[in-house]
C-alpha positions in Angstrom: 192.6 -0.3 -67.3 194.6 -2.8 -65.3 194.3 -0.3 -62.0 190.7 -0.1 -62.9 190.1 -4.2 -63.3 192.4 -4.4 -59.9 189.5 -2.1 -58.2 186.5 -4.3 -60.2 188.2 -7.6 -59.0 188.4 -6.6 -55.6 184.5 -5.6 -54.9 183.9 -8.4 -57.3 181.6 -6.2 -59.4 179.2 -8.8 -60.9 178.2 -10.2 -58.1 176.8 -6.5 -57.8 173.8 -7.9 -59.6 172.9 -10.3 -56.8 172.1 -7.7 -54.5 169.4 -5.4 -55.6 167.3 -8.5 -55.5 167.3 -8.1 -51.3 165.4 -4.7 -51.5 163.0 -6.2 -54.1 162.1 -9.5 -52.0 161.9 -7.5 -48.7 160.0 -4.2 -50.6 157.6 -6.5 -52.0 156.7 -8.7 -49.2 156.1 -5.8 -47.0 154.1 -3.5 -49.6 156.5 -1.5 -50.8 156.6 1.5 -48.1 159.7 3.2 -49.5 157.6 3.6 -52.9 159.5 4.4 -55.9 162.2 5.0 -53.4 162.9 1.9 -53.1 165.4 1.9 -56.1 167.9 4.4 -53.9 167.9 2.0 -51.4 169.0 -0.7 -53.8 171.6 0.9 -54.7 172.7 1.5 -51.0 172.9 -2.7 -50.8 175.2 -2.6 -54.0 177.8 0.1 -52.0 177.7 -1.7 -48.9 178.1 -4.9 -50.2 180.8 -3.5 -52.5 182.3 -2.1 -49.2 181.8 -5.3 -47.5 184.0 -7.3 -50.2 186.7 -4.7 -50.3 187.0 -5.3 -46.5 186.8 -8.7 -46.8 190.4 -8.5 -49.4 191.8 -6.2 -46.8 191.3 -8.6 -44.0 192.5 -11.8 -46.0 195.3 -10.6 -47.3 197.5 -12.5 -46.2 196.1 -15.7 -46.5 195.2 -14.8 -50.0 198.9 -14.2 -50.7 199.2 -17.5 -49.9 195.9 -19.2 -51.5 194.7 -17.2 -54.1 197.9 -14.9 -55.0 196.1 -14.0 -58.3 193.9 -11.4 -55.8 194.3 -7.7 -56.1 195.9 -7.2 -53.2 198.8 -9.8 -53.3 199.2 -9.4 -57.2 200.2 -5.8 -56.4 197.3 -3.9 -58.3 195.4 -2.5 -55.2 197.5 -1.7 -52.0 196.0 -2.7 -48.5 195.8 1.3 -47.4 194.1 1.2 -51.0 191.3 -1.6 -50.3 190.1 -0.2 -46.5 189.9 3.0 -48.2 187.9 1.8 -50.5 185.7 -0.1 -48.2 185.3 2.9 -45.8 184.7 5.2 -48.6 181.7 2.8 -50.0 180.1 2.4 -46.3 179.6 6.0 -46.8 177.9 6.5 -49.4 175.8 3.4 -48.9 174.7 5.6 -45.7 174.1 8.4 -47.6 172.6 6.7 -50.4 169.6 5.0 -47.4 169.2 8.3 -45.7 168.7 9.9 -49.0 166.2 7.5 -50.3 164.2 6.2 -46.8 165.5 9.1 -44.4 166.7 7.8 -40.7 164.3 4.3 -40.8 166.4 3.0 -43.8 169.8 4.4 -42.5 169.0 2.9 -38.8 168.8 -0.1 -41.1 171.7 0.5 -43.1 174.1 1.6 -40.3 172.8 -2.0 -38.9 173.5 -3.5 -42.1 177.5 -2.1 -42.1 178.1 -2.6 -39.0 177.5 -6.7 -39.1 179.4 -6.3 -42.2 182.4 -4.6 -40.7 182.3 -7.1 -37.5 182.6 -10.2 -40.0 185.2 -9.3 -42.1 187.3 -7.3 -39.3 186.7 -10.2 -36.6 184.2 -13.1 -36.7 185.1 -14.4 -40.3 186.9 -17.2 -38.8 184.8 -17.7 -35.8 181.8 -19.9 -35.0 179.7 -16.9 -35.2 181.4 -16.1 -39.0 178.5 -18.0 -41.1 175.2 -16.3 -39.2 177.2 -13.2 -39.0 177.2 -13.3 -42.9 173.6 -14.8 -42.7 172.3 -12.0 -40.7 173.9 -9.2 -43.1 172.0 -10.4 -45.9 169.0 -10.8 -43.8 169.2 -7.4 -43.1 169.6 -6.3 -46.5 166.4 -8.0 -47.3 164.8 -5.6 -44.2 166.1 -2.7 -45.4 163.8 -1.8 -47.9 160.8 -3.1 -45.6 160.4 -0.5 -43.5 159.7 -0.6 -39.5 156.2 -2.0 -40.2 157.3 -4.1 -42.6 159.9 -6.3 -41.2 157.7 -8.7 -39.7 156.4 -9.5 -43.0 159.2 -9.3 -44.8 160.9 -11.8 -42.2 160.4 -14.9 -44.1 162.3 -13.7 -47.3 164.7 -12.4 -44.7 164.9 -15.9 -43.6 165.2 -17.5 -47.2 167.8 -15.3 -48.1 169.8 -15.7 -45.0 169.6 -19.8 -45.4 170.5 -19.3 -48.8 173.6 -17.4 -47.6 174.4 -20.2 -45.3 174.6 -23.1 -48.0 177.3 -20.7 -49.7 179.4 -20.4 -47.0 179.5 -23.7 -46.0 180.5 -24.7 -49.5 183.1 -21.4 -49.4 184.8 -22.9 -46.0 185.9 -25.9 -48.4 186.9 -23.9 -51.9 190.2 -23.6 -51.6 190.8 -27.3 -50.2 188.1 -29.6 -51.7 185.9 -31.8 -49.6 184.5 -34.7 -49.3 181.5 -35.4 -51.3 179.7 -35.1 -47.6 179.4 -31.9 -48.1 178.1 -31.1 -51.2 175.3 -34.2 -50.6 174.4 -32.1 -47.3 174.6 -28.4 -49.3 172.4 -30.1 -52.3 169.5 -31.0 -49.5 169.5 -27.8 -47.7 169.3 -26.2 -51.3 166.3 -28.6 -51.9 165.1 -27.7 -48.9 165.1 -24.1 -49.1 163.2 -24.2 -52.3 160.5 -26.5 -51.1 160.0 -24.2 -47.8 159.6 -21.0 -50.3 157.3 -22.7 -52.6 155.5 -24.2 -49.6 154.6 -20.7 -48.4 151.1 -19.1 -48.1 149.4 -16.6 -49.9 149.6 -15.1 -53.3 147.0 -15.9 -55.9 147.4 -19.0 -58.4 149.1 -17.2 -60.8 152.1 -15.5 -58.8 152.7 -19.0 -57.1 153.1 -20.6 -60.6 155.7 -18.1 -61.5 157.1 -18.5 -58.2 157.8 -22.3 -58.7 159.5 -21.9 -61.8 161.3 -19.4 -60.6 162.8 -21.5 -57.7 163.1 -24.5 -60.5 165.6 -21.9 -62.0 167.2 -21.3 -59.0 167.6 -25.4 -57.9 168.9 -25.8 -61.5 171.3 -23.2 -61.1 172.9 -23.9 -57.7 171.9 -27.5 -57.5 173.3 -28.6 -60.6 176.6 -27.5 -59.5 176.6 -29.0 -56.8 175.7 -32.1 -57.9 178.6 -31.8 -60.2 180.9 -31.2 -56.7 178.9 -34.4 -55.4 180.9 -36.4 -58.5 184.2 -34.8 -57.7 184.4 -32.7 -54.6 188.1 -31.1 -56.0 188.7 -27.0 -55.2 188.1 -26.1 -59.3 184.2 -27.8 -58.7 183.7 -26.1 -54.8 185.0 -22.9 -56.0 182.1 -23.1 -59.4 179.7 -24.5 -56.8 180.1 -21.1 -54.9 180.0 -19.0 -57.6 176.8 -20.3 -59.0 175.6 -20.1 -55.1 176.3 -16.4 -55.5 174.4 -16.3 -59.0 171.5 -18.5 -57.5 170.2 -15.8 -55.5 169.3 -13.8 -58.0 166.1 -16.5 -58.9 165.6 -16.9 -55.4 164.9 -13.3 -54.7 162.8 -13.3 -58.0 160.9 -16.2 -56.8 160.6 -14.4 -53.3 159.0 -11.8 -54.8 156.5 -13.6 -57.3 155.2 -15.3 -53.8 154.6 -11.8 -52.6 152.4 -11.2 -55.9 155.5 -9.3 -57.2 155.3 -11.0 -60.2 156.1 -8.2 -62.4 159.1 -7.3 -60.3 160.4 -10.6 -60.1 160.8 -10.9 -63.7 163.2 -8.1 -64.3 165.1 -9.3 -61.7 165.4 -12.9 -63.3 167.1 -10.8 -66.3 169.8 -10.0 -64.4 171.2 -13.7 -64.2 172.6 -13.9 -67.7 174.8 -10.6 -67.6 176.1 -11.9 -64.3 176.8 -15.3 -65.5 179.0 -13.3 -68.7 180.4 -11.0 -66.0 182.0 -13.9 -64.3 183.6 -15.5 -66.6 185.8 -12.1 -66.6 185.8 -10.8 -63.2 185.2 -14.1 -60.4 182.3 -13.5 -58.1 184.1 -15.1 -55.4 
């Protein structure tokens, strides 16, 4: 069990249920063209995010030995050789999964998708290009359930998402440290922001933009109100909740993304995936 928690820790397995939500907010605003498919390709995200994050512990392991020792890799319950094997080993079946469920179109998209993923964690992570490296994956997740005549509708949840992703991140540079409150005040706007551009959006009938808006009222409560906490005190223990609820908050956001597609009834399911992730994180961190 311990071996098995070691290998759940280091994909951070909750945060699993933040993913899906890509295929659902792309599918949906470009018309679903993958059909019932669509489900196949959402599990593709989940692997290649999964192989993304086991990557990401290979690559930091030794600065996690030094700031987060409690991580598989430095505690001793996953081994380095362990983690890329891991990470190589979920990239190909995320592959497989897309060519299985959208044949060469999704795993064009998908090879696309891993190889941004591979580039951040392996080597521009700590770069200027690290944040709209990590941006663009999750862009591209939202794609890959659009389809190539999709993608130009599907672009501005692409775009949502990818914003979205950039908030986190800038938060994430500080969660180890703490900040200033600077940052959270500037992270809490763009957050703001975000949800006003969404709800802003054209099209959709009356009823799908209502559900939309409280939808994104969800989302601002649930990422915003941590951050306004971090805005009070700007210490590691608040940046590092901040984040987490950053990585919970898509989850609404997507939903709300697709209620403004007239998604509605997809949207909603997704929404019921935010209380199991919230009880998964308390045992296994999302970040």
């Amino acid at each position: 069990m311990s071996r098995l928690r070691g290998y759940a820790e280091l994909v951070r397995a909750p945060a699993a249920l933040t993913v899906p939500g890509d295929v659902v907010a792309g599918g949906a605003a470009a018309g679903w063209p993958y059909g019932g498919r669509s489900a196949g390709l959402g599990g593709a995200s989940v692997l290649l995010y999964w192989a993304g994050m086991a990557l990401n512990d290979f690559a930091d392991r030794e600065v996690d030995a030094v700031e987060r020792p409690r991580r598989p890799i430095p505690a001793g319950r996953v081994t380095p050789a362990e983690a890329l094997a891991a990470a190589a080993a979920l990239t190909a079946a995320g592959l497989a999964a897309a060519r299985a469920s959208g044949g060469r179109p999704a795993l064009r998209s998908a090879a696309a998708l891993a190889a941004v993923v591979w580039a951040y964690d392996l080597a521009l992570k700590d770069t200027a290009l690290g944040a709209p490296a990590m941006a663009a994956a999750r862009g591209l997740d939202v794609l890959l359930a659009a389809g190539p005549a999709g993608r130009r509708a599907a672009a501005p949840a692409a775009a949502a998402v990818a914003a979205h992703t950039c908030v986190v991140m800038a938060l994430s540079r500080r969660e180890t440290q703490g900040s200033s409150p600077a940052l959270p005040e500037a992270t809490l706007a763009a957050t703001a922001a975000l949800a006003a551009g969404v709800a802003a959006a054209p099209g959709a009938p009356a009823r799908d933009r209502a559900a939309a808006a409280a939808l994104l009222a969800v989302y601002v409560r649930t990422f915003g109100g941590a951050q306004f906490d971090a805005i009070r005190k700007p210490d590691a223990r608040r940046l590092q909740r901040a984040v987490g609820a950053g990585i919970l908050g898509a989850i609404p956001l997507q939903a709300a993304l697709a209620a403004r597609a007239g998604a509605t009834r997809a949207a909603l399911p997704l929404l019921a995936a935010l209380p199991p992730a919230r009880r998964l994180s308390r045992k296994v961190s999302p970040t």
